[in-house]
Each structure stands twice: as structure tokens, then as C-alpha cells.
C-alpha positions in Angstrom: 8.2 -9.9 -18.9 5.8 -6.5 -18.6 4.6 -5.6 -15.2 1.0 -6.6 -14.3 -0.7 -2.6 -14.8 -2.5 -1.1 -12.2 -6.0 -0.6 -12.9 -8.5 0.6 -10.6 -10.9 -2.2 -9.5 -14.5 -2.1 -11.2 -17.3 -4.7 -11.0 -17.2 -4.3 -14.8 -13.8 -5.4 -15.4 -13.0 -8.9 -16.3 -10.2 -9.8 -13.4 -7.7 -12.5 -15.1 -5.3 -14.9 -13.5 -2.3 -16.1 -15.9 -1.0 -19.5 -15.4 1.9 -20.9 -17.3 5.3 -21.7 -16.7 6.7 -19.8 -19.9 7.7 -16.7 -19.2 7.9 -15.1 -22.6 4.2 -16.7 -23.1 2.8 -15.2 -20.4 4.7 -11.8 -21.0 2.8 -12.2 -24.2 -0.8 -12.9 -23.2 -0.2 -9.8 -21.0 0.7 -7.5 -23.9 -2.4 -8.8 -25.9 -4.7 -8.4 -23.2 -3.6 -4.7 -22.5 -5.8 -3.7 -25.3 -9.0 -4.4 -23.7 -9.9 -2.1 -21.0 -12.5 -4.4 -19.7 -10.0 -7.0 -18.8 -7.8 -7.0 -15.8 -4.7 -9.0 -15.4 -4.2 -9.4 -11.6 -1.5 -11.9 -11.3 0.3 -14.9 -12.7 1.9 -18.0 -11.4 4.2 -20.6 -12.6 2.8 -24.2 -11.5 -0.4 -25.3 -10.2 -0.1 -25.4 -6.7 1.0 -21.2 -6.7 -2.0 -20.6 -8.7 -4.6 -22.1 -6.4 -3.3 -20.0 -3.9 -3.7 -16.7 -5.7 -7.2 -18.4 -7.2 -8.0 -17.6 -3.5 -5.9 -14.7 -2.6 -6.9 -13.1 -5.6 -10.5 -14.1 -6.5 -10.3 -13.7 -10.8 -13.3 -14.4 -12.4 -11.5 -16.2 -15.3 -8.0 -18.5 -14.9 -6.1 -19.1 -17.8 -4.7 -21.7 -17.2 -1.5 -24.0 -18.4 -1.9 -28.0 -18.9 1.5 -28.8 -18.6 3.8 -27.5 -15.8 6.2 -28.5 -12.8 5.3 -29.6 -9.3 1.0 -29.7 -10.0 0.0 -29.5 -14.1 -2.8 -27.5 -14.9 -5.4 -30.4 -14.6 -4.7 -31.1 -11.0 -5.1 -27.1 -10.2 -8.0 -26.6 -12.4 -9.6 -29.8 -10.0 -8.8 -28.5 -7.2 -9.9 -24.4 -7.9 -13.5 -25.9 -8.4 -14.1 -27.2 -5.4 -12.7 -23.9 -3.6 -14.0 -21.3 -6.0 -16.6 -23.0 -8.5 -17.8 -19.5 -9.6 -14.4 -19.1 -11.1 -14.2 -20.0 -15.1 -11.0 -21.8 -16.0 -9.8 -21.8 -19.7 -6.8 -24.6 -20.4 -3.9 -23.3 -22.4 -3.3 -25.9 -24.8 -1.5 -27.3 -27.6 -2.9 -29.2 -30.7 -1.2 -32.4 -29.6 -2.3 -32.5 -26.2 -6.6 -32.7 -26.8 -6.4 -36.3 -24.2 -5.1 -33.6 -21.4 -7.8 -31.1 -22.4 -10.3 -33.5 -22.0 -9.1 -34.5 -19.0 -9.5 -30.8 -17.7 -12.7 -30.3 -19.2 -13.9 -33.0 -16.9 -12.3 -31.2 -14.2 -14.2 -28.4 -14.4 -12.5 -26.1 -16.8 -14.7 -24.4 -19.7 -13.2 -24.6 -22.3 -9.9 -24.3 -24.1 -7.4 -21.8 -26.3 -4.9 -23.5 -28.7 -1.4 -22.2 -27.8 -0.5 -22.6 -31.6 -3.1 -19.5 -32.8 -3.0 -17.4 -29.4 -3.7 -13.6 -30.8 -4.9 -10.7 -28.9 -8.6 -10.9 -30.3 -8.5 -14.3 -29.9 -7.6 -13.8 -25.8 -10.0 -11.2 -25.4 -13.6 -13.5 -27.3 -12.7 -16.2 -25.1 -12.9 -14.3 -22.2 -15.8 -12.7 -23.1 -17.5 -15.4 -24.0 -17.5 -17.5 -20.7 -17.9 -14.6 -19.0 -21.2 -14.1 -20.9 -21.9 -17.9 -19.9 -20.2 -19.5 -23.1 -18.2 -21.9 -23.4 -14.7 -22.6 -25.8 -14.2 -25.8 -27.1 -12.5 -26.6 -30.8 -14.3 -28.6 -33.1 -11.8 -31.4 -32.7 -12.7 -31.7 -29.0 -16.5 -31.1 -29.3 -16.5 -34.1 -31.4 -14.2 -35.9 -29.0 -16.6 -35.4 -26.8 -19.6 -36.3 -28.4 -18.0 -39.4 -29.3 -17.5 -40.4 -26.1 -21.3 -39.6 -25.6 -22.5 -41.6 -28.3 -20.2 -44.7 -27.4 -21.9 -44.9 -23.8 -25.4 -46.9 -23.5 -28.0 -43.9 -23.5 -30.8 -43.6 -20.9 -33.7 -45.5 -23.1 -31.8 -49.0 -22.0 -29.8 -48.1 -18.8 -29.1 -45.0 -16.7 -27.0 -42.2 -17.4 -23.8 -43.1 -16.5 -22.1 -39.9 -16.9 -24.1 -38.9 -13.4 -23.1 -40.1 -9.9 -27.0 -39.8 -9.6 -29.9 -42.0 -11.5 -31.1 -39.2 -13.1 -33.9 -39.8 -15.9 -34.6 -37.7 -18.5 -38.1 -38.2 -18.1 -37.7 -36.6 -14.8 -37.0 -33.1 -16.5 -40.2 -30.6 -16.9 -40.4 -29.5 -20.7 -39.1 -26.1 -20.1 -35.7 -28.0 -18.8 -35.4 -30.0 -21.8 -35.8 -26.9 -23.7 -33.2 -25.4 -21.4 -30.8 -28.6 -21.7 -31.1 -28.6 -25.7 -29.9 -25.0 -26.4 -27.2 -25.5 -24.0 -26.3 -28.6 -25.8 -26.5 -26.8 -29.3 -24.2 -24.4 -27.8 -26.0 -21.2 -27.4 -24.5 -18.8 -24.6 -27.0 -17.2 -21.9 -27.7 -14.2 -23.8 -28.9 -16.1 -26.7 -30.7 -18.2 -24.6 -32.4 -15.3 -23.0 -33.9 -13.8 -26.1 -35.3 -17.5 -27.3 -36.7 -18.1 -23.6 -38.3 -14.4 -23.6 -36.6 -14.2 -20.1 -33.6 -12.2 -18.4 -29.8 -13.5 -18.4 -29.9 -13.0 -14.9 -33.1 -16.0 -14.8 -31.3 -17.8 -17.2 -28.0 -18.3 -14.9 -30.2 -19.3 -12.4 -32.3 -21.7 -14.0 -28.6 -23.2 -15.3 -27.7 -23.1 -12.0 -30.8 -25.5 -11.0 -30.8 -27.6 -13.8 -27.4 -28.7 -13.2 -27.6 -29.3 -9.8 -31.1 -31.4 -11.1 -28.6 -33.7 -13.3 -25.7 -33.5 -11.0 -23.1 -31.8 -13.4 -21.1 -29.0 -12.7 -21.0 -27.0 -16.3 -22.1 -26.8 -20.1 -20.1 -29.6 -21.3 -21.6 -32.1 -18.4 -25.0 -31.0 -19.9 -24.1 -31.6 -23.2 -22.7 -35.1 -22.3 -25.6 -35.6 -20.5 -28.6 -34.5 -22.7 -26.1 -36.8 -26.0 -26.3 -39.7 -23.8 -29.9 -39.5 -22.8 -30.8 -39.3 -26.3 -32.3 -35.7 -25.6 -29.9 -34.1 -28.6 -28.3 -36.2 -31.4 -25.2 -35.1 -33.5 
């Protein structure tokens, strides 16, 4: 497997953590991702419970991150990051046959997800970009997973959300949140949301940052659960 390059540390560089428990896979993600000097491989690990540690040794901005592995999977590590380092974005390295586990991680806190089966440098390098820019990565196999799921739980108008620890009403939201809520659930990224709301990224993130804390979700796919199931967006 390559050696990790050295590369001097800049706030512009993307800083990635590698986690799977292949060796020649990882050895290839780190060859594809050479060719992007914006993005920094600072380490990898082997199972779950090593890469929490270097999640907090090593402070990456983006984990990618194996489902299956020994001693802690992938799910159990991406659980367990979010609570110690929530500003971290974790993408699941999956396979096609395993979208049960990625929805299992998505719950968990991860972003998104890169199919194992049509890993290619460009591929590597848009994903990263793209939750960096406040995206998210989901295949349409699990989007509609997921809005299944939404549409098969009672919505607001006849009981509360039940995706929420919290009773949270729809008609508690101010119109400029359900504006907010809808792109997100349409899948626009911040920038795109920035230009339609006339406003900054920067104000964007930190209106995201309120709303879900309003709705008691921790990232884009709890909105979009949340804003299917209160009726607020329909497939």
C-alpha cells in the first residue's frame, strides 16, 4: 500500500481519514485521491474502534468510512464519531447488496454513501467536495428507501412526527424555515441554497444549524425524513 504524502497543512485542504479493512482498497482510494491537491489523506485505520481514535487524534473534516469490518463495523464508529466530533462528515463505503447497513449508518449520522462497486478517482474527489460544500451523497436506490420509510409513517396532519424525540409541529416553523426545510428536502447543497435565499453560505450553515436543532435532527437526511413525514414535501 502507498505511503500517506506529506502535504503542508492548509485551511483550504480537505483533510481525509480512510477506513477499511482492505488493504489493496485503501491503497487504492489513496492513489485516486492523490490527484486532487485540495484533498489531504491524513491517515487510515483498519476497524472501527482505531478509527475513532484518530477521528480525534487527527481531526479530518471528512471520514470515509467502511460498513463492514472486525472488532467495531463502520456503523458503530460512525455512531460513536458524532457524538465526539459532529462537525466531522462521514461517508459509508458500501456495497450494492448491503443498502439495510447503509441505512442503518445514515441514521447514525453519516452523510451519505459511495458504492464500492463504481469507486473511481472523480467519483472520490465529487463526493468529497460535495459534503464539504454542505451536500449530501445518497444513490437513488437509497433516497427512495428512505422516502419510503417516510411515506409509510403516520404524517403530522393526524399524529406527531415520530421520527423526532421531540413534538415538533410543522406549524411551529416560520415560512422562511419551511422554505429552508423544502430545498434541503429537494436536495439542493448550501451554495445553491444561497443564491435562491439571496443570502451568504456562511448564513445558510447557520440557519441549517438552527433549524435542525428547531426539529431535533442531526443532518439533511433527518430533514428530509422529517419535512416527507410532516407532509411539508411529497415524492
Amino acid at each position: 500500500m502507498p505511503s500517506i504524502p506529506s502535504q503542508p497543512n492548509n485551511a483550504d485542504v480537505v483533510r481525509v481519514l480512510l477506513v477499511d479493512d482492505n488493504d489493496v482498497f485503501r491503497g487504492g482510494v489513496q492513489i485516486a485521491l492523490q490527484g486532487d491537491a485540495t484533498i489531504q489523506v491524513v491517515g487510515d485505520a483498519t476497524r472501527g474502534d482505531i478509527a475513532i481514535r484518530q477521528a480525534l487524534e487527527l481531526e479530518p473534516d471528512v471520514i470515509l468510512m467502511d460498513i463492514q469490518m472486525p472488532v467495531m463495523n463502520g456503523i458503530e464508529a460512525t455512531e460513536d464519531i458524532m457524538k465526539r466530533r459532529p462537525t466531522t462528515k462521514v461517508i459509508m463505503l458500501t456495497s450494492m447488496d448491503e443498502k439495510d447497513q447503509a441505512m442503518q449508518a445514515l441514521k447514525s449520522g453519516a452523510v451519505g454513501f459511495l458504492y464500492k462497486d463504481a469507486i473511481s478517482g472523480d467519483y472520490l474527489r465529487n463526493g468529497i467536495h460535495t459534503v464539504m460544500q454542505g451536500g449530501s451523497i445518497m444513490h437513488p436506490d437509497i433516497l427512495k428507501k428512505i422516502n419510503a420509510e417516510a411515506v409509510a409513517a403516520p404524517t403530522a396532519r393526524s399524529t406527531k412526527v415520530e421520527m423526532t424525540e421531540l413534538d415538533v409541529p410543522p406549524s411551529t416553523l416560520s415560512s422562511s424555515e419551511i422554505e429552508l426545510l423544502t430545498l434541503v428536502a429537494h436536495g439542493a447543497e448550501n451554495k445553491q441554497i444561497a443564491v435562491e435565499l439571496s443570502v451568504s453560505p456562511k448564513t445558510v450553515t447557520n440557519r441549517l444549524s438552527m433549524l435542525y436543532t428547531k426539529i431535533n435532527v442531526t443532518n439533511r437526511v433527518g430533514a428530509t425524513k422529517y419535512a416527507l413525514k410532516a407532509g411539508i414535501v411529497s415524492l
